[in-house]
C-alpha positions in Angstrom: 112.6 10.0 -5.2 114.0 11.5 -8.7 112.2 14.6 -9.0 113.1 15.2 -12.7 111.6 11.7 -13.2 108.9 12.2 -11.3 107.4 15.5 -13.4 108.2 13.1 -16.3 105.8 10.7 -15.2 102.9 12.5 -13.7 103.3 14.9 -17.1 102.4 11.3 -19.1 99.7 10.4 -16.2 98.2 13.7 -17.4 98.3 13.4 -21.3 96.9 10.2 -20.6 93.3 11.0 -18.8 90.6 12.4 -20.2 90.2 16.3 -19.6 88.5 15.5 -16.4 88.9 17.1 -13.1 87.5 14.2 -11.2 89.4 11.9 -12.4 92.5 13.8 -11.7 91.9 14.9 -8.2 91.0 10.9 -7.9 94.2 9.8 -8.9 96.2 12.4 -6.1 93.7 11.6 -3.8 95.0 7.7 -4.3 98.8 8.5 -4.2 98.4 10.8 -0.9 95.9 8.0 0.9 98.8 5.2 -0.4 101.6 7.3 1.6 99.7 7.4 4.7 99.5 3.5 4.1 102.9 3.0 3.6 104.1 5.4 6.4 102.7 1.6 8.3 104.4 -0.9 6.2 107.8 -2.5 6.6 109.7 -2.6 2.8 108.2 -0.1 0.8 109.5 1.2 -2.3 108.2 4.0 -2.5 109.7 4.9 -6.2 107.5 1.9 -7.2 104.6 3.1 -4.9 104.2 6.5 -5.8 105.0 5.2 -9.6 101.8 3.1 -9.7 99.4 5.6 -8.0 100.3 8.1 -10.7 99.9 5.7 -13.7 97.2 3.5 -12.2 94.1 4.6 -14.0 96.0 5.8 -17.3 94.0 2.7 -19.0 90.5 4.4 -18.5 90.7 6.1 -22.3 90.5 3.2 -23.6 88.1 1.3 -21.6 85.8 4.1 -22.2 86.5 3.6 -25.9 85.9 -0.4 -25.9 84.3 -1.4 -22.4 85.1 -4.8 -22.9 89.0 -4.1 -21.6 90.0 -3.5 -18.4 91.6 0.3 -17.7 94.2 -1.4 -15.0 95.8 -4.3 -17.8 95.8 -1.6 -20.2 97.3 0.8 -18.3 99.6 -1.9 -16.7 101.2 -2.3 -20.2 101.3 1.5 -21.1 103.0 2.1 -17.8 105.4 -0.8 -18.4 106.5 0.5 -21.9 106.8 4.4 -20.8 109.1 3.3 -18.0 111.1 1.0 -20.5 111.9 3.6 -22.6 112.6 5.9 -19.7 115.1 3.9 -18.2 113.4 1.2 -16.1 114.6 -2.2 -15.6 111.8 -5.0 -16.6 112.1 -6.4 -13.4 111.0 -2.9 -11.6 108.6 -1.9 -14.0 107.1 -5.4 -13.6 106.9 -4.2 -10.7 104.9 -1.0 -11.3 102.7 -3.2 -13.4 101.9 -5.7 -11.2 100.7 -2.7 -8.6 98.3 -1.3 -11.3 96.6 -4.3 -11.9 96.1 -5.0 -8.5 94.0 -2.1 -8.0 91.3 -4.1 -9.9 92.0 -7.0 -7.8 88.8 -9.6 -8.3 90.6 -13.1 -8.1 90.8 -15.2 -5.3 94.9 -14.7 -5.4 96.1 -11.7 -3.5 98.1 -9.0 -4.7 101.8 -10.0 -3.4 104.2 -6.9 -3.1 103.4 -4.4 -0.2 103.2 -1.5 -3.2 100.3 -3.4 -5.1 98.4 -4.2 -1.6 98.7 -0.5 -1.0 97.3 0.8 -4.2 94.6 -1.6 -3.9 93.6 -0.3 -0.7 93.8 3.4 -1.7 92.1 3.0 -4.6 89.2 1.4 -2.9 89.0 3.9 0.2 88.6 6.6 -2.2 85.9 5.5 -4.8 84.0 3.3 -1.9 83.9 6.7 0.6 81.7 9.6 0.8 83.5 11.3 -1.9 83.4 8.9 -4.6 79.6 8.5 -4.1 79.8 12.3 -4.9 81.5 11.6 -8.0 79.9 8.4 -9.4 76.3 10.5 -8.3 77.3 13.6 -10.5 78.8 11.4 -13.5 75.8 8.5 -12.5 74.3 9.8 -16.5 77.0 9.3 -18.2 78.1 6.1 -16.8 74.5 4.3 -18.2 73.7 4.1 -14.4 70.7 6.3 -13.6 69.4 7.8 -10.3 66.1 6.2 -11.1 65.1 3.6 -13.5 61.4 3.6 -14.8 59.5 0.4 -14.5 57.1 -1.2 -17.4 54.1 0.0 -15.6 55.4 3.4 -15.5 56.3 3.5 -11.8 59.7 4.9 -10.9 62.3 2.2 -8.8 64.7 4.2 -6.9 66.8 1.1 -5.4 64.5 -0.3 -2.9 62.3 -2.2 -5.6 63.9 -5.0 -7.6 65.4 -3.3 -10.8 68.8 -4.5 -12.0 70.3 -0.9 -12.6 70.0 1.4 -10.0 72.7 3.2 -8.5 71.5 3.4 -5.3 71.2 -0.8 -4.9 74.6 -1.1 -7.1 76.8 1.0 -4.4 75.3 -0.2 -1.5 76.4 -3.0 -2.4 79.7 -2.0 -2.9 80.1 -0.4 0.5 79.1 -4.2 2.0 81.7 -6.3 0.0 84.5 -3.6 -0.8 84.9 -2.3 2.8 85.9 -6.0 3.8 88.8 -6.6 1.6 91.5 -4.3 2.7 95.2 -6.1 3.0 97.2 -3.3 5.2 96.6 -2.4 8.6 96.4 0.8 8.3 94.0 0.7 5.4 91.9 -1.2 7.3 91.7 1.3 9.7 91.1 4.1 7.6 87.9 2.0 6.2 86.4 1.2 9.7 86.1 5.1 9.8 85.1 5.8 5.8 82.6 3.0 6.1 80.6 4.7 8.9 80.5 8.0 6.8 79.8 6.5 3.7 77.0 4.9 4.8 75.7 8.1 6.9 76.2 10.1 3.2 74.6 7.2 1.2 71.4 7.2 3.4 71.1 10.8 3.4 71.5 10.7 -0.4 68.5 8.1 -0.5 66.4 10.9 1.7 66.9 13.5 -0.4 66.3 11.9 -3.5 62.9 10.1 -2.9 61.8 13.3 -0.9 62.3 15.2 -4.5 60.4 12.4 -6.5 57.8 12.5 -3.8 56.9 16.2 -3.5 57.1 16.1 -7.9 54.8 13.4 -7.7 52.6 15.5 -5.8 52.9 18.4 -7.9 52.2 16.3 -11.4 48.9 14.6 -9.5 48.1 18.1 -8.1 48.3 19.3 -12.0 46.4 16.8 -13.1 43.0 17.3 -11.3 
């Protein structure tokens, strides 16, 4: 690995993200789970691999800007020019690109290259585990994704009624279908053990939160009389 190239490229990874810590520590988080990976895979490139974990969310500015794109084409292009102009061949930043947008794999085709199947799988082992239900909990407000949604009748659903938008229905379901779609070995193993915590962290989370709406409930009838 080019060293000199690499500070060039995380340097852009950085002027390219929001002024977020969470979003930062995800994207190292992804680059160190995607060289475990490849420490199991036959043909890495690891140039291209460590490439595309650095740039792979550098879209997400303007997604949040216009919601209607999607972070990992846009940043699939931004990282294809920057590593134009720095020197890239078109076939290998293809390559690069073709990893990014993999990480936001929802068609029936599979990524191809063992770098893209890689970032796809450490992308999803971190925001599907306990941590990113940490993360998407604290930044669950901004994200238009509330805790609790209120109903019509002025009851509270917290997930277990039948409310479109609740964040604790939306990422169970993510830990059922995400946790199944992992294309390395080693990923897959990693997720066998994530899933179990996940879902020990995502029940827990459930406890605590009803146990705080039921003792204010309490306290707002007790009020009351």
């Amino acid at each position: 690995m080019n060293w000199k190239a690499f500070e060039k490229t995380e340097a852009y990874m950085l002027s390219c993200m929001e002024d977020s810590a969470h979003d930062k520590e995800h994207i190292y988080r992804v680059l160190y789970t995607a060289l475990d990976i490849a420490s199991g895979e036959k043909d890495v490139d690891y140039e291209i691999l460590i490439t595309a974990c650095l740039l792979h969310d550098i879209g997400r500015k303007e997604q949040f800007e216009n919601p209607a794109l999607c972070h990992a084409a846009v940043g699939g292009d931004k990282a294809f020019g920057f590593l134009l102009e720095n020197g890239w061949t078109k076939e290998r930043a293809g390559r690069v690109k073709e990893a990014i947008a993999a990480h936001r794999f929802r068609s029936d085709k599979p990524p191809v290259s063992a770098e893209a199947r890689i970032v796809f799988d450490a992308d999803k082992l971190d925001v599907t585990g306990a941590i990113g239900i940490a993360r998407t909990l604290l930044y669950a407000g901004e994200t238009g994704c509330p805790l609790y949604t209120k109903n019509s009748d002025g009851t509270v659903d917290d997930g277990s009624g039948d409310g479109e938008d609740c964040f604790f229905r939306e990422y169970k379901r993510k830990l059922e279908t995400l946790y199944d779609r992992f294309f390395t070995r080693r990923g897959a193993e990693l997720a066998a053990g994530r899933k179990a915590a996940a879902e020990a962290f995502y029940t827990s989370m459930r406890k605590e939160t009803e146990e705080t709406y039921r003792l204010g409930k309490e306290w707002m009838e007790k009020l009351a009389e």
